[in-house]
C-alpha positions, 0 to 999 in steps of 0.5 A, a space after each residue: 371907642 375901643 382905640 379910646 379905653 385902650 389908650 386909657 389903660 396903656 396910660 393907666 399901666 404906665 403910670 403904676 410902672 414908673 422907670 428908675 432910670 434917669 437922663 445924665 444931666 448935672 441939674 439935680 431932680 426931683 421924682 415928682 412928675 408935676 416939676 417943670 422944665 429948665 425953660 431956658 435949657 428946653 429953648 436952646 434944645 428946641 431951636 437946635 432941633 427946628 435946624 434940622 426941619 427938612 433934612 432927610 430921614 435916614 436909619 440911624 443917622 445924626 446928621 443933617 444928611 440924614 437923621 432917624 427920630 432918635 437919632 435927632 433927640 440923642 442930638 439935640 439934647 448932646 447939644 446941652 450936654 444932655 446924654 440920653 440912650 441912642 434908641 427909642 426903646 430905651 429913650 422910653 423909660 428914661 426921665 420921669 413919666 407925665 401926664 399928657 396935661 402936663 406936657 411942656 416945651 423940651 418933653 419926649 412923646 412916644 409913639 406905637 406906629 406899627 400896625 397892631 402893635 402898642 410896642 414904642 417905636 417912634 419917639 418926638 420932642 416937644 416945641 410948643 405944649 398950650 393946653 391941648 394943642 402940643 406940636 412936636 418935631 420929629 423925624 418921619 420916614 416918609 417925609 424927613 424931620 418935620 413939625 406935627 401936631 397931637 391933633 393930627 389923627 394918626 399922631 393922636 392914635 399912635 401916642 403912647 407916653 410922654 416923659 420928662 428927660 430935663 
């Protein structure tokens, strides 16, 4: 119950604290949260990344010999000319801050895994958002780039904020 109210309040303090900065993206946006995504932009965006699906993890790298979680999302997004911050720290205030409801296909979620720590340090792209079910791809350091899920209980703890970068 504790993890629950103070998940709520992370996400309340980061609704008020909104970030000017923006992703380079020639399309020209809007600063309300409700906007959707370019689908077609989000679709090629996300069928680049499911290639990398196996490769290894590796600290900073950006290839299919090794990548780390913001390696793969710089990557996939520069695949439609798409420039984002290389780390997860700044990646986390680019783009425009959305509810967890609102999620789509192409979005960013960021994560706090270090124990006892709120601090971002993990960033995802979403490949599939229905309601509650949202599935994302991600590189782990256990496990390399892989498909999970927000239901899965570590995930779902661990998430701090999502954002739209399209």
């Amino acid at each position: 119950m504790k993890k629950i109210a103070l998940l709520l309040i992370l996400l309340i303090s980061f609704s008020s604290c909104k970030s000017s900065k923006r992703a380079k993206n020639s399309a020209p946006k809007t600063t309300k949260t409700t906007k959707t995504t370019d689908s077609k932009t989000a679709d090629k965006i996300v069928k680049y990344a499911m290639q990398f699906d196996g490769v290894r993890y590796k600290y900073g790298g950006t290839t299919k010999k090794g990548m780390d979680c913001s390696g793969l999302v710089t990557t996939v997004f520069q695949s439609e000319n798409i420039q984002l911050p290389r780390t997860t720290g700044s990646m986390a205030t680019t783009g425009d801050w959305i509810d967890l409801k609102e999620v789509q296909k192409g979005d960013l979620l960021f994560f706090a895994t270090s124990k006892n720590s709120r601090k971002v340090n993990h960033v995802a792209l979403v490949t599939e958002a229905r309601g509650a079910y949202v599935e994302f791809i991600h590189a782990s350091t256990s496990k390399g780039v892989i498909i999970s899920n927000l239901a899965e209980r570590y995930w779902y703890y661990a998430f701090v904020q999502a954002r739209r970068v399209l």
